[in-house]
N, C-alpha and C positions, 0 to 999 in steps of 0.2 A: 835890210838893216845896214847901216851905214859906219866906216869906222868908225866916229868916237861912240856911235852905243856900244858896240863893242868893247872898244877900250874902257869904258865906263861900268860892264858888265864882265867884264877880267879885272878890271882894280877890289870892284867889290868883293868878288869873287875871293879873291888874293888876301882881299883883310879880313871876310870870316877865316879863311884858313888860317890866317898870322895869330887870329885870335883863338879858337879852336884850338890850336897847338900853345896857346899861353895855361887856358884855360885847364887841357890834360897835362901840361904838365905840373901847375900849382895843385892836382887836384890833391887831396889827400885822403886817406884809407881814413873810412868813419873808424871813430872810437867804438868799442864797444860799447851797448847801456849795461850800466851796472847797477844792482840796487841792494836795498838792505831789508829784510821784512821784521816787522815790528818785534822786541823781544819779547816774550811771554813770562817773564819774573823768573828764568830759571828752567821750567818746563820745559820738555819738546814741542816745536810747533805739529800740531797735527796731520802738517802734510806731510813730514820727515818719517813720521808715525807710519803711518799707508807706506811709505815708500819702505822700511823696515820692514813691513809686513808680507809685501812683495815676496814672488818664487820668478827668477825670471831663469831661462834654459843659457847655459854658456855657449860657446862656439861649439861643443862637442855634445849639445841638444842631451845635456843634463839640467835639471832643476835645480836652481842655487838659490837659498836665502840671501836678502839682500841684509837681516838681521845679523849676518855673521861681520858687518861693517861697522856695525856699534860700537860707541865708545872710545874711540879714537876718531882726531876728526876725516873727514873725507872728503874731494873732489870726484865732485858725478858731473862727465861730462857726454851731455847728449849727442848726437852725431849720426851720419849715412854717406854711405859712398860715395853717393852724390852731390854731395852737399862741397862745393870746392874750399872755401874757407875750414869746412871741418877738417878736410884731408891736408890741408896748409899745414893745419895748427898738431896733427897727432902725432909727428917724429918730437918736435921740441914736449910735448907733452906727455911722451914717451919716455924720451931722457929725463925729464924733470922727477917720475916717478921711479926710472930705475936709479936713480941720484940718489931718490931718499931710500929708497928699501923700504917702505913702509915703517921706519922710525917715530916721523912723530906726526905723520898723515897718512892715507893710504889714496888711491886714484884707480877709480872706478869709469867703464868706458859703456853708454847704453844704446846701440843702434837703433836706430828708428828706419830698417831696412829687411831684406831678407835675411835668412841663415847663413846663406850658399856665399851672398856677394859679402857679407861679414867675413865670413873666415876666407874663403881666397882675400881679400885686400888684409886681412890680418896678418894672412903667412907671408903676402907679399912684406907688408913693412915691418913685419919683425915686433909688433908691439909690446911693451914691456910692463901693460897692467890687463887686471881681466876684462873680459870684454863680454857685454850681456845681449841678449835679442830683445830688444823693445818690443820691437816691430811696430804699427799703429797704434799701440794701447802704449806703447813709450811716449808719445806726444800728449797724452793725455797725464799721465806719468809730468811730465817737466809741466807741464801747464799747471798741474796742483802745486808742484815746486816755485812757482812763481815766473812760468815762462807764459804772460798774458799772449804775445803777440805769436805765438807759435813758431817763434823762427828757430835755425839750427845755423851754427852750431850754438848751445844752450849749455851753460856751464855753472853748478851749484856747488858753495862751499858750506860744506855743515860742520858745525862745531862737535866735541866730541860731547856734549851733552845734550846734541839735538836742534840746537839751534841751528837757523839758516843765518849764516853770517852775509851770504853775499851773494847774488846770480850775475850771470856776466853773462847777456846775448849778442852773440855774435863772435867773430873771431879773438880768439883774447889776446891782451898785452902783456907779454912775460914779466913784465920789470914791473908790472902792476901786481901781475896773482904772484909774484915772490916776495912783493914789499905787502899783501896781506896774508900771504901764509907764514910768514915772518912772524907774522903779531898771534900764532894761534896759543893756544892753551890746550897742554895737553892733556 
């Protein structure tokens, strides 16, 4: 190979990198999909229903209704240790709930993981709302709730009468879930 192939195969070289590094640094963090399921005149949508009906076990592998959630509205937000955007998003969505004290929503947290890595990573971050075992029947869980594409982190806002106000897959935008829990009705 003779220099200018060379010098010719270092220029190119040199411009996907200049581009490359244009590229990662314009990139930006996808939005979350967020969406809205149809209202039902007033009623609860039927998946909210199922998920009420729910017993799921806490970090301390007790059996908790999920019906003691009723009536006030609430954030179910699905998650796993694994999952790195969910572990992004749970200190600010921590604070967010020990903010309100449960005044005029409450914040609910469902792993889609084992018992064991649930509570070590719980005690580890100190979380400030309860925290339930999915485990695989939790993905099925958010999928009724309107999680089609099964991804995590998966985040549902219910109204306090049942309705699903809003899902938000993927990591969430704080200035977004505070400008619509802003709007709830208690």
């Amino acid at each position: 190979m003779n220099k200018k192939h060379l010098a010719a195969y270092v220029a190119v070289a040199a411009l996907f990198g200049v581009m490359g590094a244009i590229v990662a640094i314009n990139k930006k963090e996808p939005a979350p999909v967020t969406t809205t399921m149809a209202p039902t005149g007033g009623a609860a949508h039927s998946a909210v229903d199922k998920f009420y009906a729910q017993s799921l076990n806490d970090l301390q592998g007790k059996p908790q209704s999920l019906a003691q959630w009723k009536g006030k509205p609430l954030l179910v937000n699905f998650w796993a240790t694994w999952c790195a955007p969910c572990v992004q998003e749970m200190p600010e969505l921590s604070h967010l709930a020990d903010e309100e004290g449960g005044k005029r929503f409450n914040v609910v947290g469902i792993g889609i993981d084992s018992p064991t890595n649930l509570s070590e990573f719980a005690e580890k971050l100190k979380i400030a709302y309860p925290l339930y075992v999915g485990g695989m029947g939790g993905t099925e869980l958010s999928r009724e709730l309107g999680n089609k594409q099964g991804g995590l982190p998966f985040t549902v806002l219910i109204g306090a009468d049942g309705q699903v106000i809003k899902t938000y897959l993927g990591k969430l935008k704080f200035d977004e879930l505070r400008a619509d829990l802003a709007q709830l009705k208690s």
